[in-house]
N, C-alpha and C positions, 0 to 999 in steps of 0.2 A: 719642084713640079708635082711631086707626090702630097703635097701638100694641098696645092692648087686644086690638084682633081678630087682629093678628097674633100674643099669646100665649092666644087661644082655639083658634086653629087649628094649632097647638104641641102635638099627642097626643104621648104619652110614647112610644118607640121601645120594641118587643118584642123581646129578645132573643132567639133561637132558643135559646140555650142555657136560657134558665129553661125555655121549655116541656119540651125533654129530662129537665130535673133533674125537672119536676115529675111527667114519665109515669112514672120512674125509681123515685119516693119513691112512687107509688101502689101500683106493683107491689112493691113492696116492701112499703108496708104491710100485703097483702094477705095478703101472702106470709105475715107474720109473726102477724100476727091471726088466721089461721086455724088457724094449727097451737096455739092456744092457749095465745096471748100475755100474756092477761088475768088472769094471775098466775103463781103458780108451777107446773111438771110433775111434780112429786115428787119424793120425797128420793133420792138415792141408796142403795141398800143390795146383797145379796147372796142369791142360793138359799139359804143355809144360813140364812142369816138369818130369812129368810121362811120355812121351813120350819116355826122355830122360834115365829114368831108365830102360823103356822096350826094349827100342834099346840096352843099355848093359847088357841083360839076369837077369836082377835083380828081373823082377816081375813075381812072380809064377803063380797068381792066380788073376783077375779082377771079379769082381762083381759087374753090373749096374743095380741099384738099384731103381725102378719104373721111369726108363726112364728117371735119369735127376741127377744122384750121381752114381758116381763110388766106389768103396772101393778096395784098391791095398793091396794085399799078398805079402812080398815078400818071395824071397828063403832063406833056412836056410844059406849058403854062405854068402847073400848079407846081412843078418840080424847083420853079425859079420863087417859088414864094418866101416870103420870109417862115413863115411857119412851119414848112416842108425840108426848109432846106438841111437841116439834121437828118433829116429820113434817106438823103442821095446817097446810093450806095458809094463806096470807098472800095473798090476792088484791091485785091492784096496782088491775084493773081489774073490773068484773062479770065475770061469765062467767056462759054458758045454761048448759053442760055443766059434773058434778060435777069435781074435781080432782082422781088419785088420790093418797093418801098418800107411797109408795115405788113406785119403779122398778127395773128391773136387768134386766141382758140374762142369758139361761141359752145354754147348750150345744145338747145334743140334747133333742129337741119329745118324745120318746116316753119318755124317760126322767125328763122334767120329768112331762108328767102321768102319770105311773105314779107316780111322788113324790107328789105332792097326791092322786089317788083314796086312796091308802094311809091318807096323812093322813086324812081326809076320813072315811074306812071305820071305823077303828082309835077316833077322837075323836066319832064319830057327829056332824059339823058338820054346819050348811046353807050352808055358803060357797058362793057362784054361780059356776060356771065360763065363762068367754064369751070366743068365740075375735071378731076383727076381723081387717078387712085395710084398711090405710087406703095412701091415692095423695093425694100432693100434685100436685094438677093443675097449681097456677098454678106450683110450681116447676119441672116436666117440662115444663111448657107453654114457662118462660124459657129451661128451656136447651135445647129444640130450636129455638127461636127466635134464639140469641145465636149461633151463627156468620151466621147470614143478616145480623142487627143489622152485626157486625162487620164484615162484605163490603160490605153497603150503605152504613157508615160511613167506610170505607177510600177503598169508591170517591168516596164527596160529597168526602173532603178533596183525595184526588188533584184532581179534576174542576175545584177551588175554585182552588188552586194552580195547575196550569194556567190558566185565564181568567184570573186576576188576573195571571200573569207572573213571581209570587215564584219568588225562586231562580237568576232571568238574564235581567230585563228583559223589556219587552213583546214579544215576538217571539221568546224563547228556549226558548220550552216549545212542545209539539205543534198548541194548539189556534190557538199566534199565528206559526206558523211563517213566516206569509207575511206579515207584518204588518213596518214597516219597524223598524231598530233605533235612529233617530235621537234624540241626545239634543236637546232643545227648551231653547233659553235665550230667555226674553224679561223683559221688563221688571221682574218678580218674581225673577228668577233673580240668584244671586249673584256676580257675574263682573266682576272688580276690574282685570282688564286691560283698558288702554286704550292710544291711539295715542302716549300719552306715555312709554308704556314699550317701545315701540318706534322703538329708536334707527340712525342712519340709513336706510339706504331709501326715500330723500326721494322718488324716483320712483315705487315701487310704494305709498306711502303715502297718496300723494295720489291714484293709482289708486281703490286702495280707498276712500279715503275718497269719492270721488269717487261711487260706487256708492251707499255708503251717505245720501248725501246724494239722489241719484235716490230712494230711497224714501218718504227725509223730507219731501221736496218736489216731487214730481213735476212739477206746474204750473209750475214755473220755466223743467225745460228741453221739455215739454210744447206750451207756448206756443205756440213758433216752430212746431211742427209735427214735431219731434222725434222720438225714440222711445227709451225706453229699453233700455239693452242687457242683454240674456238671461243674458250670461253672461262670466267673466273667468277667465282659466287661468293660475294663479300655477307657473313652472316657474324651477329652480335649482337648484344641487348643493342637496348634505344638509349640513343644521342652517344656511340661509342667513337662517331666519327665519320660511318659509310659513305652517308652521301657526301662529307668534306672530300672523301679521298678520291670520290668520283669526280666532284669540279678541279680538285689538283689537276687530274690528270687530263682535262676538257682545259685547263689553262698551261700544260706542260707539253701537251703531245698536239704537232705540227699535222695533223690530218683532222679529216670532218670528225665531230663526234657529236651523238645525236642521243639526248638526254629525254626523255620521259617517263611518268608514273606506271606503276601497272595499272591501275582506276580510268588510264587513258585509252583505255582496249576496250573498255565495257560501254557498252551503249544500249537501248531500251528497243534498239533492233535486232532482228535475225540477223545472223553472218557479219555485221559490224566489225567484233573485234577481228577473226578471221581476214577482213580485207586490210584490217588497217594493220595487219602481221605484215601481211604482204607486202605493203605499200613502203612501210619501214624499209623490208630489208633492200625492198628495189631501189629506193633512193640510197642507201647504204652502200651497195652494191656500185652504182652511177659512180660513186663516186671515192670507192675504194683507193688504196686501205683508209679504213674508217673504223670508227669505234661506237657500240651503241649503249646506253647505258640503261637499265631498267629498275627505276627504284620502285622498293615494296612488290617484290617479283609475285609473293603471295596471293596478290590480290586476280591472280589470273592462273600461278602455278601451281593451286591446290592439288592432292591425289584425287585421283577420278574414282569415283563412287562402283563396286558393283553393279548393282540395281540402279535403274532409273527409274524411282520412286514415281515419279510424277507422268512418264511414257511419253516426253515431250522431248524434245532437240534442248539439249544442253549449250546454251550461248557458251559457256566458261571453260568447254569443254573444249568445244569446236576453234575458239581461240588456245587455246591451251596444244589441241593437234598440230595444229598451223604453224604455233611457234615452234615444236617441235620440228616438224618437218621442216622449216627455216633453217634450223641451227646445224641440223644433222643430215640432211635429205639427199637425193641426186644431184639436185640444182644446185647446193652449197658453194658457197664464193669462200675460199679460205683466207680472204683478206679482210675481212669482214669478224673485229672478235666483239661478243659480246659482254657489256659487266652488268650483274645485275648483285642489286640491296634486300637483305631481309632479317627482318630478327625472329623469323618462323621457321625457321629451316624445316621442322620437325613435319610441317605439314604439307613442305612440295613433294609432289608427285617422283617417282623413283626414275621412271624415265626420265626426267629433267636434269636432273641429279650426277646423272652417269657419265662418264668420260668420253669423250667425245663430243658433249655439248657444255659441260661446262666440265673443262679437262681439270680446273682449280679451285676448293674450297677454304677462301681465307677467311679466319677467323679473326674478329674485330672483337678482342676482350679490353674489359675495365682495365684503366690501365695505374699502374701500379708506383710508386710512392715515386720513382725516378720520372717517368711519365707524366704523373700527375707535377712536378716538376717544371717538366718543359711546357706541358699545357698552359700552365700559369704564367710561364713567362713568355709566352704568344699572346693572352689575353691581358699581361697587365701591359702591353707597349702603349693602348692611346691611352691609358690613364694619369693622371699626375699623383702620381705615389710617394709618397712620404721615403725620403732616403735610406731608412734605416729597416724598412722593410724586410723580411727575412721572408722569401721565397720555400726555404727546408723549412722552415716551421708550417706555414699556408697547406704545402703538401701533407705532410704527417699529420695535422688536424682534420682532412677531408679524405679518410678511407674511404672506397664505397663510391666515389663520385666519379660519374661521366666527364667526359670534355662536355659537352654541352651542361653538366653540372656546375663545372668547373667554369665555365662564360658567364653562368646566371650569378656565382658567388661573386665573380667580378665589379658585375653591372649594378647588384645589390647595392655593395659595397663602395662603390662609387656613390650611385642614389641617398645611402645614408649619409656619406659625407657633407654631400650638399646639400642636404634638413640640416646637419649639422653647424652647415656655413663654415666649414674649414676649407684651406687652402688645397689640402691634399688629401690621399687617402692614407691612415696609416693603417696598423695591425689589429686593434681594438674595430675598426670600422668592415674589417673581414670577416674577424670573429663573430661579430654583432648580426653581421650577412649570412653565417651558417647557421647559425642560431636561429635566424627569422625563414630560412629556406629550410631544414630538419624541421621544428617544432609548431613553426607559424607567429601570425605578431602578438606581441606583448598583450595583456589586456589585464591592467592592472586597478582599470575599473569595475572588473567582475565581481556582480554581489558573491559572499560567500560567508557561511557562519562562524564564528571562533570554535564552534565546536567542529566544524569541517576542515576549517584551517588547522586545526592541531594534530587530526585524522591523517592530515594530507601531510603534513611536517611532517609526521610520523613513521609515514608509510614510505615516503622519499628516505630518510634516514635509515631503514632499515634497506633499503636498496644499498647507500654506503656503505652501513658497517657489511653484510654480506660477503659485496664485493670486495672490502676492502681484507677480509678474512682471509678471503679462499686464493690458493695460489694460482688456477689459471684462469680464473674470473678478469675480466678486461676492466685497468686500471679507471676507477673513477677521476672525472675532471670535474667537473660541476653539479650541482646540486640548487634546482630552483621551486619555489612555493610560488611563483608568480605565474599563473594561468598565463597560457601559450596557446595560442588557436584551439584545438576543441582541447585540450587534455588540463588540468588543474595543477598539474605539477609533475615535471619532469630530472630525470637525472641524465647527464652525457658520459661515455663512458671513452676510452680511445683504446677499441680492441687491436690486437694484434693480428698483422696480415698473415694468416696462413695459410699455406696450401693445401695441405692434411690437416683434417682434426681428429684430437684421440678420443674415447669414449670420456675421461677422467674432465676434458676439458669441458667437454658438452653440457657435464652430469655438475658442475662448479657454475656454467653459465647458467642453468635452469634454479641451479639453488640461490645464484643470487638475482635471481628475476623475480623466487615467491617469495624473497624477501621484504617485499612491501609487507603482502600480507601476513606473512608471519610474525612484522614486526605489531600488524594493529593487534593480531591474536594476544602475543607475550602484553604490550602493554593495554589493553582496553578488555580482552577479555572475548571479545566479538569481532566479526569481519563486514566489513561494507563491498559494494561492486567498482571500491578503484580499481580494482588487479584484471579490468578485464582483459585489456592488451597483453599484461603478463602471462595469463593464462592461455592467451592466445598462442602467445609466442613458446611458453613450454610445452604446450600441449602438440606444437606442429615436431617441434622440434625431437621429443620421445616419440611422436609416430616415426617421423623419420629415424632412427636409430631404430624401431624396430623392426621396420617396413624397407626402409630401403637402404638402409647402409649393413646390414646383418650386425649390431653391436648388441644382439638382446643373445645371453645364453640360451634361453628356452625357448626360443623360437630356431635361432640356431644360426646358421650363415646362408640367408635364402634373403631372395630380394622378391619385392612383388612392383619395381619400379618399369615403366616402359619407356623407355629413351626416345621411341615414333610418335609416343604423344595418341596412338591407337586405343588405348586402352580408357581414352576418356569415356568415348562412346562405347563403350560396350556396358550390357547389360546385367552381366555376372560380373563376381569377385574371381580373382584367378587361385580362391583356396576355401577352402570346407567351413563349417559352421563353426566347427570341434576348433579350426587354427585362429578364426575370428575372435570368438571368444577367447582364447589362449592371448593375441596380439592386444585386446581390450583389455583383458585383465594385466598383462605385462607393462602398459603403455600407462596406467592407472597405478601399480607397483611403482614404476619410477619417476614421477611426481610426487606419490604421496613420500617417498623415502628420501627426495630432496626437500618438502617443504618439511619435514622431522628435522632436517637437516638444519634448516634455517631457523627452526623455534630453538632448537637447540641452542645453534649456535649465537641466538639474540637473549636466550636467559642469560646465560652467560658473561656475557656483555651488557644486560640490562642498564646500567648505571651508565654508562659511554653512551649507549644509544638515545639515554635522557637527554644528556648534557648535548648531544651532537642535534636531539631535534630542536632542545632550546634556542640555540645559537641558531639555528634554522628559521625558527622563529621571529626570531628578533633581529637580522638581517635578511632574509629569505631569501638571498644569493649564498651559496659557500662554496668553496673549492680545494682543492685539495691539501692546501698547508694546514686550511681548518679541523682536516681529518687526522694529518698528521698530530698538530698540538695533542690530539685526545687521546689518540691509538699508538702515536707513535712512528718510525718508519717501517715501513714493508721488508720484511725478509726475504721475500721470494725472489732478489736476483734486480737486476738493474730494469729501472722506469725510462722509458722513453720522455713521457712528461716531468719536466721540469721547471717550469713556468709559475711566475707566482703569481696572488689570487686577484693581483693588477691587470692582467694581461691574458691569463691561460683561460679560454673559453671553450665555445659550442667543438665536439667531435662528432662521432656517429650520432644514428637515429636514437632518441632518448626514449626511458622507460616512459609510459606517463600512468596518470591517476585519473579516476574519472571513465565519462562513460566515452572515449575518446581510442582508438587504437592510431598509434602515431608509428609505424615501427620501419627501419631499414635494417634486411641482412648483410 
């Protein structure tokens, strides 16, 4: 029965648009019916024509018709003629009013009737002459009506468009301007990422997870007297994973979760971002417990300025209050947490920051050689990989690398496979991926002189023997003369992960960095502008040891580093002229005493360094068995690299030559 009444109460839906079609078909029919629809209007013919039937008594009756249409009756006689009898109307439908026989338009009015009286006169007729003036009402009626139609039509679609949001989301059109623009995933929604596809980040996983589980179960941690927390700030370089671990949990956690940009607050109006804080957390709120997610928090949770420079209402501000007072306010729903993404931490505002709005700071770091690990094997699962693949090697050869680094070496690597026309990927096809992803693509077409090319042999060669000298210099792997996207010639080294470094390591890395140059000095006498990256990178590297890690004696144990990231904008040095100078000359001291370091240590060696840039030369790939044959093995303790000159490729960011800075720390 329950069933029954619920398909009694089931009225059929009226479309808007039948009723339009059907006001449409009335006036129209009206239209058509009046002007004497109900059969036919008459035959077509012509003035002379008529003339000629008036002169033999045929036409009873003329009707001109607003001055410029005749319509001819004829007599009932002439109606039976052969000639006529095409002209007998054919009625479709009745008609009240007669039909007239023949129609036709004429010229000039006074010339026409001076034609017919003549007639008329001359044949001694009684044909009737009758003048009309007819007006189509209901048509003059439509068409001063149909621009109005048209306006008022135009405006309902606009109108429609707008409220409904087609075209840019609920909040992209005028009427929803202030309306938030969050996308909503909940249990209906189709979102396939979960925490299993989020590989290492053992720490910030169970973070999250951790959240998401407060909503599931509140009463667990509730009990004790507890409280849930408001809110977690995922900060980390770029592509370390953030926003993955935010769709994990938008695909793991059974309540709404409402995903948007901070970029999605800003708008070119007054109070915009402010309403659409609002609007967030009320639909948040609606529909608690819920989760909201804010990627690139930055771009709204800047620190608020002292001064307002400009003496105008701060849009970024006023959103920036708003959110505030959302998170932390009177009105607070505690069922409601928010997560937000950022790799600026340095520059949100302190009030954001603080406990009670965002109770938890996880940190999202590079993740490291076991990490990089399971990264790899989430990203090689669609691939068809060669069996014998080695996953520990993949890892060990990509220090340095993001997850999102780690996808693109994938996808490379796949890509070259298939230029390649192999069935699968194997390990030379990953290699070949880091290589083109660190240095850039081959370009073995590039003009260059044999006296540049031997400059450039040269200067890469003495980057080996350097490194290959000193004992905490990071073990060379490759060594190439084949121009690499902007650089001319690069070497790959595969430093060691450490968490501390000591001064001695530093002071080893810088010496084998002006080992390019040191090597054109010992052999050619003179220097060229290869070493600009080199220089770059020693140069940052002794400010740093003097500036901000305190490893300079004579400076002392003093940092001039600001962790807020404040110190950009400021105007002044945070130290005297007298310490400037001291830092410049110190910083300038330990360069010049590593690249002594390195002429030194290539005299020395002068005859190895020949024979290692020949062989350069003349293969312009080497690797590291090539360096052992000449020098020998390494004393300094066991090599991670083991690989031979078949197989062991691209590591870190390489040295390069040229006017090119190619560099990864």
């Amino acid at each position: 029965m329950a069933k029954e009444n619920k398909n009694l109460n089931k009225k059929p839906k009226v479309n808007p648009y039948w009723i339009y079609g059907i006001i449409i078909a009335v006036f129209l029919s009206i239209q058509l019916f009046s002007g004497g629809f109900g059969g036919s209007t008459g035959t077509q013919t012509t003035p002379s024509q008529f003339l000629e039937y008036l002169d033999r008594g045929d036409v009873a009756k003329v009707e001109i018709v607003n001055k410029r249409e005749a319509r001819v009756y004829l007599t009932k006689e002439a109606q039976e003629q052969e000639i006529h009898k095409k002209s007998k109307p054919k009625s479709i439908l009745p008609s009240v009013t007669p039909v007239p026989n023949y129609k036709f338009e004429f010229g000039d009015l006074q010339n026409f009737e001076k034609d017919i009286r003549q007639s008329i006169e001359e044949n001694n007729l009684t044909t009737e002459v009758k003048y009309e003036t007819e007006q189509n009402v209901w048509g003059d009626f439509l068409l001063t009506l149909l621009p109005f139609v048209l306006i008022i039509g135009v405006w309902i679609f606009i109108m429609r468009r707008m409220s409904s949001g087609a075209g840019g989301g609920a909040g992209g059109q005028i009427f929803n301007i202030g309306k938030s623009k969050a996308k909503l995933f909940d249990e209906k929604s189709d979102t396939k990422t979960s925490f299993k596809d989020v590989a290492g980040l053992e720490g910030a996983k169970e973070e999250v997870q951790e959240i998401v589980d407060f909503l599931k179960f509140p009463e667990k941690y509730t009990a004790l007297g507890g409280k849930i927390p408001k809110g977690a700030l995922l900060v980390g370089p770029p592509g370390t994973g953030k926003t993955l671990l935010a769709k994990a949990v938008a695909g793991e956690a059974k309540v709404p979760f409402f995903s948007l940009s901070g970029s999605d607050f800003v708008e070119m109006f007054v109070g915009v971002g402010a309403s659409r804080v609002r609007d967030l957390f009320k639909q948040a709120k609606e529909k608690s417990p819920s989760i909201i997610f804010i990627d690139e928090i930055d771009a709204i949770g800047r620190a608020r300025g002292k001064n307002n420079f400009s003496g105008s209402n701060d849009e970024r501000e006023n959103t920036l209050n708003q959110l505030l007072t959302e998170m932390d306010g009177f009105g607070t729903n505690t069922n409601v947490i928010v997560l937000a993404a950022t790799n600026r931490a340095d520059v949100l505002d302190n009030a954001l920051m603080r406990a009670g709005r965002f109770d938890r700071q996880i940190y999202v770091d590079l993740p490291d050689v076991r990490e990089r690990k399971e990264i790899f094997e989430v990203h090689l699962r669609p691939l068809k990989k060669d069996e014998k693949l080695d996953v520990d090697f993949l890892a060990k050869q990509t220090p340095g690398f993001s997850g999102a680094d780690i996808a693109n070496v994938c996808n490379e690597a796949a890509l070259i496979a298939a230029r390649k026309g192999k069935k699968a990927v194997n390990k030379q096809d990953f290699l070949d991926a880091v290589d083109r992803i660190i240095g850039g693509l081959e370009k073995k077409n590039k003009i260059i002189t044999p006296e540049e090319k031997r400059a450039v042999a040269f200067h890469e060669a003495g980057h080996a023997t350097v490194s290959w000298m000193l004992e905490h210099a990071a073990p060379l792997v490759k060594v190439t003369i084949v121009p690499r996207g902007r650089s001319l010639g690069a070497a790959w080294y595969l430093p060691e992960e450490r968490l501390i470094v000591r001064p001695e390591q530093m002071l080893d890395e810088m010496c084998a960095a002006l080992g390019g140059r040191a090597a054109e000095q010992v052999i050619f006498g003179k220097i060229s502008t290869g070493a600009l990256s080199d220089l770059e990178k020693v140069t940052k590297q002794a400010r740093a040891m003097v500036t901000i890690y305190g490893l300079s004696d004579k400076v002392g144990n003093l940092t001039y580093y600001d962790s807020s990231g404040q110190s950009e904008y400021g105007f002044t040095k945070p130290y005297s002229e007298e310490t400037a100078v001291l830092i410049d000359k110190e910083i300038s001291d330990i360069i010049e005493e590593q690249y002594d370091r390195a002429v030194k240590l290539l005299e020395e060696n002068k005859d190895k360094l020949t024979e290692l840039a020949e062989v350069l030369l003349d293969k312009e790939v080497i690797f590291k068995d090539n360096l052992e044959k000449i020098f020998g093995e390494r004393t300094f303790g066991k090599q991670e690299v083991t690989e031979t000159a078949e197989t062991t490729e691209a590591t870190e960011a390489p040295e390069t030559t040229g006017d090119a800075v190619i560099e990864e720390e």
